[in-house]
Wavefront OBJ file of the C-alpha trace (Angstrom):
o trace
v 29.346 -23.857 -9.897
v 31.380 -25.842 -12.594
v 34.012 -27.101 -10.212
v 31.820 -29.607 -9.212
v 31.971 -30.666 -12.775
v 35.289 -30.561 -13.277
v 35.258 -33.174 -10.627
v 36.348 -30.749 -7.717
v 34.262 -31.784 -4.872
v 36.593 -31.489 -1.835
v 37.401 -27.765 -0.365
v 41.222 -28.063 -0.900
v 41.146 -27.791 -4.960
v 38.355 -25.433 -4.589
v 40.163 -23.160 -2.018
v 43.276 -23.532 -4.095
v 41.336 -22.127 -7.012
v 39.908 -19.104 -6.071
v 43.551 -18.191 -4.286
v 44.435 -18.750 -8.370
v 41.622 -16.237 -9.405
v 42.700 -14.021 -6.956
v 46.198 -13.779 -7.861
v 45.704 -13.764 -11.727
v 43.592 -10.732 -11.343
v 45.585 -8.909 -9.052
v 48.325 -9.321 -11.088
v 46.061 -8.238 -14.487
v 45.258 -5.670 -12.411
v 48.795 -4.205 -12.082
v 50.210 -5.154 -15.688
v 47.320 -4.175 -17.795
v 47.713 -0.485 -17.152
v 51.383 -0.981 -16.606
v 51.712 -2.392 -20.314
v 49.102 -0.099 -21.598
v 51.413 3.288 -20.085
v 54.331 1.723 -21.370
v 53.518 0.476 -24.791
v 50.645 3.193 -25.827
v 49.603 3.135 -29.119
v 50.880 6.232 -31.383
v 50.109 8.017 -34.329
v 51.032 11.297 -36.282
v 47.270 11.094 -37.702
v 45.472 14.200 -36.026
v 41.845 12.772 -35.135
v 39.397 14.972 -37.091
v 35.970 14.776 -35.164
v 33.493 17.377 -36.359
v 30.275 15.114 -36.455
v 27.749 16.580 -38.898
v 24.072 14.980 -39.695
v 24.839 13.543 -43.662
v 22.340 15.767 -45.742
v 18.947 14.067 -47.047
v 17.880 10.372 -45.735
v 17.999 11.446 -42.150
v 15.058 9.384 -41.450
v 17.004 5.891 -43.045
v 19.476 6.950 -41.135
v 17.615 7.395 -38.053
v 15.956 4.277 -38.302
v 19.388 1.930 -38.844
v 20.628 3.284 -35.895
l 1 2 3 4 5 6 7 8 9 10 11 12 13 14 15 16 17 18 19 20 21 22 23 24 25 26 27 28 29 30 31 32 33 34 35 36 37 38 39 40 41 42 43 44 45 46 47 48 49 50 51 52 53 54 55 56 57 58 59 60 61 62 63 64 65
């Protein structure tokens, strides 16, 4: 839809496009789990999740959410 704008109107630059799209997200498919495996982020902070409704103004609180 916006090639056309970009002044793309034959098939060759639009062709050579989506062969661009399809490579950058093959390869953002591989890397992006790759990096995330590989450089995970860490912590010595133990996650503390013991959700409990906050006593009195559960209505306001109800009500924001």
């Amino acid at each position: 839809m916006l090639m056309p704008v970009m002044g793309m109107n034959g098939n060759g630059p639009l062709e050579a496009m989506r062969g661009d799209f399809v490579k950058t997200s093959l390869v953002s498919a591989v890397l992006g789990p790759l990096v995330h495996l590989l450089l995970a982020a860490c912590t010595r902070e133990f996650q503390k999740d013991d959700p409990r409704p906050h006593p009195g103004r559960i209505n306001t609180a109800a009500a924001h959410r």
